[in-house]
VMD Tcl script that builds the backbone (N, CA, C; Angstrom):
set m [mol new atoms 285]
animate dup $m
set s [atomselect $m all]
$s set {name element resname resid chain x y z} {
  {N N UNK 1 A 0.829 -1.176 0.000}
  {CA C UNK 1 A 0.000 0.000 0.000}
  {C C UNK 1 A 0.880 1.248 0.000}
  {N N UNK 2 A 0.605 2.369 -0.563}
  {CA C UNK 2 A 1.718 3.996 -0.884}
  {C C UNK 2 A 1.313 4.099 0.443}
  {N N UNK 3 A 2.103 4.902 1.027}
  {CA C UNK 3 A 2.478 5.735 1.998}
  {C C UNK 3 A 3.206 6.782 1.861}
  {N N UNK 4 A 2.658 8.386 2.661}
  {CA C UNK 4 A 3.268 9.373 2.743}
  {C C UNK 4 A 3.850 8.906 4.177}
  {N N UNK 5 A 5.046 9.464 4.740}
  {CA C UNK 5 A 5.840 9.217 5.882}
  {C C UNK 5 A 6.306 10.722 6.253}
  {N N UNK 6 A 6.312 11.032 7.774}
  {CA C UNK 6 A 7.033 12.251 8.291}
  {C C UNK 6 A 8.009 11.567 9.243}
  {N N UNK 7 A 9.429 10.849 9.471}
  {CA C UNK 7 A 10.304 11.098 10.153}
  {C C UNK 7 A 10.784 12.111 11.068}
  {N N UNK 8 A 10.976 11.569 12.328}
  {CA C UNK 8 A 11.538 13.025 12.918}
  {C C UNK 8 A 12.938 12.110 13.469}
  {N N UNK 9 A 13.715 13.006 13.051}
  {CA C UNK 9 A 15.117 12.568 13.350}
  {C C UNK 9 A 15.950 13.217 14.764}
  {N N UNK 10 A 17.021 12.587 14.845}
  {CA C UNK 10 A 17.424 12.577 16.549}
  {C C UNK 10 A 17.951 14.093 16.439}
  {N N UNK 11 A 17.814 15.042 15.595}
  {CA C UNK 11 A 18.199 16.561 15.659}
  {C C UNK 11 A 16.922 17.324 15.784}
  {N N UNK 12 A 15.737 16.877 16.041}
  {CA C UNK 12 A 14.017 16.989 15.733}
  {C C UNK 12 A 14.012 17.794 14.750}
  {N N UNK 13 A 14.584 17.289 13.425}
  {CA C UNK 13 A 14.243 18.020 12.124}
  {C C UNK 13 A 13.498 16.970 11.706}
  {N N UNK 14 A 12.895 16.918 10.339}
  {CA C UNK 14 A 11.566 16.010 10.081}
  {C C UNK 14 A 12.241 15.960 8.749}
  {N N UNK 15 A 11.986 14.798 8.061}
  {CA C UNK 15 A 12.044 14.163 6.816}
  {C C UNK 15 A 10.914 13.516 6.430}
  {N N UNK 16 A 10.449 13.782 5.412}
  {CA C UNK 16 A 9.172 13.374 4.243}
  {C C UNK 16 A 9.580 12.780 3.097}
  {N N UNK 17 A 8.663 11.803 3.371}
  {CA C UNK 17 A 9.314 10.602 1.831}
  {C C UNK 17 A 7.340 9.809 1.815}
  {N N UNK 18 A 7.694 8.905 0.271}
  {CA C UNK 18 A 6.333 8.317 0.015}
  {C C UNK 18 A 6.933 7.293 -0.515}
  {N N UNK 19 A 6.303 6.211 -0.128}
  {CA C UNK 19 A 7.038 4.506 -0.329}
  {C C UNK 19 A 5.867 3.388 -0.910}
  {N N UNK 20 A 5.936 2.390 -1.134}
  {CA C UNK 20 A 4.572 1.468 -1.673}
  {C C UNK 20 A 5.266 0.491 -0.137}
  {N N UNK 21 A 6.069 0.129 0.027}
  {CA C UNK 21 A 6.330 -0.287 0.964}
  {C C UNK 21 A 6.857 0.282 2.647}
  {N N UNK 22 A 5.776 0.454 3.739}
  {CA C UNK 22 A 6.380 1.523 4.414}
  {C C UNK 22 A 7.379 0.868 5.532}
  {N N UNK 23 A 7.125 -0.319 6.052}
  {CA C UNK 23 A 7.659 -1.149 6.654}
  {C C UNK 23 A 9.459 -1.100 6.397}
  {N N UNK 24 A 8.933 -1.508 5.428}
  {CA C UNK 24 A 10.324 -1.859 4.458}
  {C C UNK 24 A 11.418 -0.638 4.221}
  {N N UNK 25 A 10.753 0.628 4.042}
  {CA C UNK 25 A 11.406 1.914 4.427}
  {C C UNK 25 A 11.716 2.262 5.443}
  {N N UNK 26 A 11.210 2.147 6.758}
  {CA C UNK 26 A 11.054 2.220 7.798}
  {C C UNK 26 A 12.814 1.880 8.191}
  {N N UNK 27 A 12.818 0.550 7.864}
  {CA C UNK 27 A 13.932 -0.588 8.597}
  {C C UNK 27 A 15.135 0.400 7.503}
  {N N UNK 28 A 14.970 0.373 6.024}
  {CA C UNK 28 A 15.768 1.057 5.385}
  {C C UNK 28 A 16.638 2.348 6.224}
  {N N UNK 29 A 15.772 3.121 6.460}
  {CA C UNK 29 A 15.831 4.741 7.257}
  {C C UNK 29 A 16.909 4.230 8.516}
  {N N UNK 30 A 16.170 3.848 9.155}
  {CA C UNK 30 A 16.748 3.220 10.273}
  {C C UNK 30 A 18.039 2.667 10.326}
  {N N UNK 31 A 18.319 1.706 9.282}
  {CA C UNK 31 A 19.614 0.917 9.332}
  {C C UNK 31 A 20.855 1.875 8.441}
  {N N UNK 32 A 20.216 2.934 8.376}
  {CA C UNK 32 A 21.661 3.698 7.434}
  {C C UNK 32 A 21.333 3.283 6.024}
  {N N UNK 33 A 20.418 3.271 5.486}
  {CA C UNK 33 A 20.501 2.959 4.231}
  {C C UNK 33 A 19.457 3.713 3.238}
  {N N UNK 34 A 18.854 4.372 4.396}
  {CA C UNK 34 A 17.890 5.293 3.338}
  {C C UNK 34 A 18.425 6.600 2.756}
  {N N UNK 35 A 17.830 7.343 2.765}
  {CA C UNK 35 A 18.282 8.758 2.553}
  {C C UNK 35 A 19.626 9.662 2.920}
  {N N UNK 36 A 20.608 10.085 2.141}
  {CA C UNK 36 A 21.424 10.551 2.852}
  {C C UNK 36 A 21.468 11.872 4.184}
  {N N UNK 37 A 20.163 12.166 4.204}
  {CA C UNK 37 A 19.305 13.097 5.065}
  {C C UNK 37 A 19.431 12.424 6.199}
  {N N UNK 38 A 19.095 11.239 6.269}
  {CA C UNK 38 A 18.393 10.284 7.449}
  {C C UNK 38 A 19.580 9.867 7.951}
  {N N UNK 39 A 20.700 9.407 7.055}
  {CA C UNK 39 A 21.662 8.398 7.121}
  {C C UNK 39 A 22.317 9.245 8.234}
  {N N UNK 40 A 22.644 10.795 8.530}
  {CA C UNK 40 A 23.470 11.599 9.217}
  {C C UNK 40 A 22.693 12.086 10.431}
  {N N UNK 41 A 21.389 11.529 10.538}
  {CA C UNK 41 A 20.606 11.687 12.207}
  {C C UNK 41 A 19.826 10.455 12.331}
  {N N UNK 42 A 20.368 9.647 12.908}
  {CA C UNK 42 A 20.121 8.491 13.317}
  {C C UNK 42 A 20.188 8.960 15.010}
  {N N UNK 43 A 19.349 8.257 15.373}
  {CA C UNK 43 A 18.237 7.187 14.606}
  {C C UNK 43 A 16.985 8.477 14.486}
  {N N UNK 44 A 16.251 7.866 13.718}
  {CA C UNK 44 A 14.583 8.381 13.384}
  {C C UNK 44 A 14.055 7.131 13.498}
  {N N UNK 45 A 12.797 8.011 13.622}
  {CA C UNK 45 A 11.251 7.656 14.737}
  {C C UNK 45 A 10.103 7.861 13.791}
  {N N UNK 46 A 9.202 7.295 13.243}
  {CA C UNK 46 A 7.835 7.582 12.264}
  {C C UNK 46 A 7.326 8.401 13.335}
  {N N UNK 47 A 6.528 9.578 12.746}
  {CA C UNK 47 A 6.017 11.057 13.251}
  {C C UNK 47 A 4.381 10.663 13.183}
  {N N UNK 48 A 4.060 10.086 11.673}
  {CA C UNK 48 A 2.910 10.334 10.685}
  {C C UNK 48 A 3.390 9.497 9.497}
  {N N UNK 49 A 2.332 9.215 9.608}
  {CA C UNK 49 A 2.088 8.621 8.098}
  {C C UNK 49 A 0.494 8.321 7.631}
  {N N UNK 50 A 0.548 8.493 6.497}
  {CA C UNK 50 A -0.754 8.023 5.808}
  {C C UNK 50 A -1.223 7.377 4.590}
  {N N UNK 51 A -1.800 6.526 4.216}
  {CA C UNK 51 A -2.227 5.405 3.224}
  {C C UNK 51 A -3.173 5.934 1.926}
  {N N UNK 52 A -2.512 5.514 1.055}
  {CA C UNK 52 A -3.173 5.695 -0.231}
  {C C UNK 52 A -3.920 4.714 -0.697}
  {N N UNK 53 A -4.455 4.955 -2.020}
  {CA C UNK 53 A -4.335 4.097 -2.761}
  {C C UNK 53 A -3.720 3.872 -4.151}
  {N N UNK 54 A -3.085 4.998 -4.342}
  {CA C UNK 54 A -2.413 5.449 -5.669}
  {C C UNK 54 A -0.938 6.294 -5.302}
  {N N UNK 55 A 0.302 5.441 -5.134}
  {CA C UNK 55 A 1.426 5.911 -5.045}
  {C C UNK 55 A 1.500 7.210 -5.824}
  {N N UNK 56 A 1.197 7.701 -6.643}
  {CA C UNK 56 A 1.281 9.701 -7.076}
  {C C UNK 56 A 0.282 10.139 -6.142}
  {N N UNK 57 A -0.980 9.616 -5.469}
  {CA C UNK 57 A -1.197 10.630 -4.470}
  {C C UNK 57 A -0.412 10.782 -3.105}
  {N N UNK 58 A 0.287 9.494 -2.488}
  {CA C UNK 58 A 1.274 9.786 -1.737}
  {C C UNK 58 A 2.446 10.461 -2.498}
  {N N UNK 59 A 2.809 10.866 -3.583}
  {CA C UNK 59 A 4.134 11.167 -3.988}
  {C C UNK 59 A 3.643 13.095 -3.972}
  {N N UNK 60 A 2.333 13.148 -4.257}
  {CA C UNK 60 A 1.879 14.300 -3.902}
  {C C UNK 60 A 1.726 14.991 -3.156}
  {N N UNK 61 A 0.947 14.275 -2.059}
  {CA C UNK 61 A 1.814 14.512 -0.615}
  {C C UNK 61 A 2.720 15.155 -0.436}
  {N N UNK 62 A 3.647 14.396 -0.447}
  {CA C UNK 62 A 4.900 14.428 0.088}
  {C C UNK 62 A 5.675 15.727 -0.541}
  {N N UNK 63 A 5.574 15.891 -1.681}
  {CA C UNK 63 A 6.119 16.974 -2.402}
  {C C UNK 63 A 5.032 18.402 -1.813}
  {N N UNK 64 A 4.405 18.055 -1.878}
  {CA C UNK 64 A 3.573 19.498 -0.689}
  {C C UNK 64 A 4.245 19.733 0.712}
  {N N UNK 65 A 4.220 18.545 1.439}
  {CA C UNK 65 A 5.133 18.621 2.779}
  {C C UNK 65 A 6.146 19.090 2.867}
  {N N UNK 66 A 7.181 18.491 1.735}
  {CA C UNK 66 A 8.202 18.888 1.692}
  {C C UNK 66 A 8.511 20.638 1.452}
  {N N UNK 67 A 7.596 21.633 1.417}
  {CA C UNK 67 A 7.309 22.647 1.021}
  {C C UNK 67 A 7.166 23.681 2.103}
  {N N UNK 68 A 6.524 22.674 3.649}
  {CA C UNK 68 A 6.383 23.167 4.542}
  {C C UNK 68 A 7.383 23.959 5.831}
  {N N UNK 69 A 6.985 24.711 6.622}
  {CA C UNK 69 A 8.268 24.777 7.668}
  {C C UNK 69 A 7.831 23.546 8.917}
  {N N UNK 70 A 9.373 23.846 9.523}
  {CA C UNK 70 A 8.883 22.818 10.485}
  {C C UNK 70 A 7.498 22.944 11.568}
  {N N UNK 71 A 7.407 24.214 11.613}
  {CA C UNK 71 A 6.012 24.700 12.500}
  {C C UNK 71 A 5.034 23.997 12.060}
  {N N UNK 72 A 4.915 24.020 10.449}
  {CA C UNK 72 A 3.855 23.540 10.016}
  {C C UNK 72 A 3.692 22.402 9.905}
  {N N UNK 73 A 4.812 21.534 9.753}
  {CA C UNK 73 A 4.865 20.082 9.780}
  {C C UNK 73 A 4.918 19.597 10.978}
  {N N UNK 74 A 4.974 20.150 12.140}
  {CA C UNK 74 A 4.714 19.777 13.507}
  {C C UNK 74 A 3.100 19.740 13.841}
  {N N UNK 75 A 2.576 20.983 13.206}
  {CA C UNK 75 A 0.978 21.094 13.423}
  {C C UNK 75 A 0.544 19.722 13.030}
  {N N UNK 76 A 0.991 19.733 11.630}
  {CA C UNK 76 A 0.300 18.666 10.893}
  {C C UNK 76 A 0.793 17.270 11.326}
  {N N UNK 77 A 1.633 16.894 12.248}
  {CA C UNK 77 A 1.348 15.814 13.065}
  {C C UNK 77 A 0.438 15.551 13.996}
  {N N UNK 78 A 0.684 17.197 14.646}
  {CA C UNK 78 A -0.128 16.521 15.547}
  {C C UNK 78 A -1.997 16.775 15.789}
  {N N UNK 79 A -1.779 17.750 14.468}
  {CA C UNK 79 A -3.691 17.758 14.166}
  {C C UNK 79 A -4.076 17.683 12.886}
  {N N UNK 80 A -3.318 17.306 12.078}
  {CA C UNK 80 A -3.610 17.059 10.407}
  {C C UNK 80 A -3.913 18.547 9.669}
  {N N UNK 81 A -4.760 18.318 8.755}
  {CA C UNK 81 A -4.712 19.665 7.960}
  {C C UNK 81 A -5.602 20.771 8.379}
  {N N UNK 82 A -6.559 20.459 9.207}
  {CA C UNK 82 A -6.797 21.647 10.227}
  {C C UNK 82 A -6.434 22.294 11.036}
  {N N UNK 83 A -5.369 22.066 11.564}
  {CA C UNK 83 A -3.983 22.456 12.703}
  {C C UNK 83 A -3.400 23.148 11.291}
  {N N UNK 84 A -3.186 22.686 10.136}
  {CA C UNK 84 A -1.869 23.373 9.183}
  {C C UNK 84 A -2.584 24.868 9.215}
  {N N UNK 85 A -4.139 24.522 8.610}
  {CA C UNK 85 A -5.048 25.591 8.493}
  {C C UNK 85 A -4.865 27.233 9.517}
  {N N UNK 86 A -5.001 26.153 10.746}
  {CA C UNK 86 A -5.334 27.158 11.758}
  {C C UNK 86 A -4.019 27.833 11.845}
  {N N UNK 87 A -2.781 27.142 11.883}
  {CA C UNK 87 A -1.756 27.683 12.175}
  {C C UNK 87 A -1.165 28.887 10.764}
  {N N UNK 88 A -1.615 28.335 9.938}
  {CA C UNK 88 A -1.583 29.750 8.539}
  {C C UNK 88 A -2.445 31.097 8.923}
  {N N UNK 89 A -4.037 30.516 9.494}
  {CA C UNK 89 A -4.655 31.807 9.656}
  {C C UNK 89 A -4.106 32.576 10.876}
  {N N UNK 90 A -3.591 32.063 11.995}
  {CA C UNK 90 A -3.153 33.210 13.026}
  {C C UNK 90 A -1.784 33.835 12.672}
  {N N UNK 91 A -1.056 33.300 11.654}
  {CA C UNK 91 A -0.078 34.123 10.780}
  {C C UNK 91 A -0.546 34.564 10.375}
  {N N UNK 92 A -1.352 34.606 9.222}
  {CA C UNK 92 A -1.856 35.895 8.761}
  {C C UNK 92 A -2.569 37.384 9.398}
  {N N UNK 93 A -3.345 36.793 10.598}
  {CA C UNK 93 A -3.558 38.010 11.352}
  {C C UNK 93 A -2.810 38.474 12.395}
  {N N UNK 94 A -1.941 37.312 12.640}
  {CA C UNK 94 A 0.072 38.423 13.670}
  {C C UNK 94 A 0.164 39.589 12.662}
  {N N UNK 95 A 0.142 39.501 11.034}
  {CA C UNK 95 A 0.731 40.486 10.010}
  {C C UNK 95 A 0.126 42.071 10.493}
}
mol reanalyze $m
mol bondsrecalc $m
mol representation Tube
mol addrep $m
């Protein structure tokens, strides 16, 4: 099954990736063998993740995430895209 993935690594910076296998990435990340991102903060921890059914909508995902700051990718762990929401609109009215 696709999966979008948020990593948070042992520097609490976050890494975003989308896999058909998430398990299998998982152990990858982990053992030094994924990403050269990942490979230099070991260990990482799954944050989030979420299930597709069409690997380009997780790859879509992910390329949106990857777009985000960490504020926002923290919201969006820990309240999904209504936390991203809310946390855009009280930026806009700090302005």
């Amino acid at each position: 099954m696709p999966h979008t993935y948020i990593l948070r690594c042992v520097d609490g910076t976050f890494y975003v990736g989308s896999t058909i296998n998430l398990e299998a990435r998982l152990w990858q990340h982990q053992n030094g063998e994924g990403a050269d991102y990942t490979k230099r903060r070991l260990p990482v921890q799954l944050a989030w993740c979420g299930e597709f059914d069409r690997i380009e909508d997780a790859y879509d995902l992910e390329k949106r995430i990857q777009t985000w700051s960490h504020a926002k990718r923290q919201a969006f762990i820990e309240g999904g895209f209504e936390a991203v929401r809310a946390l855009s609109r009280a930026r806009r009215q700090a302005r």
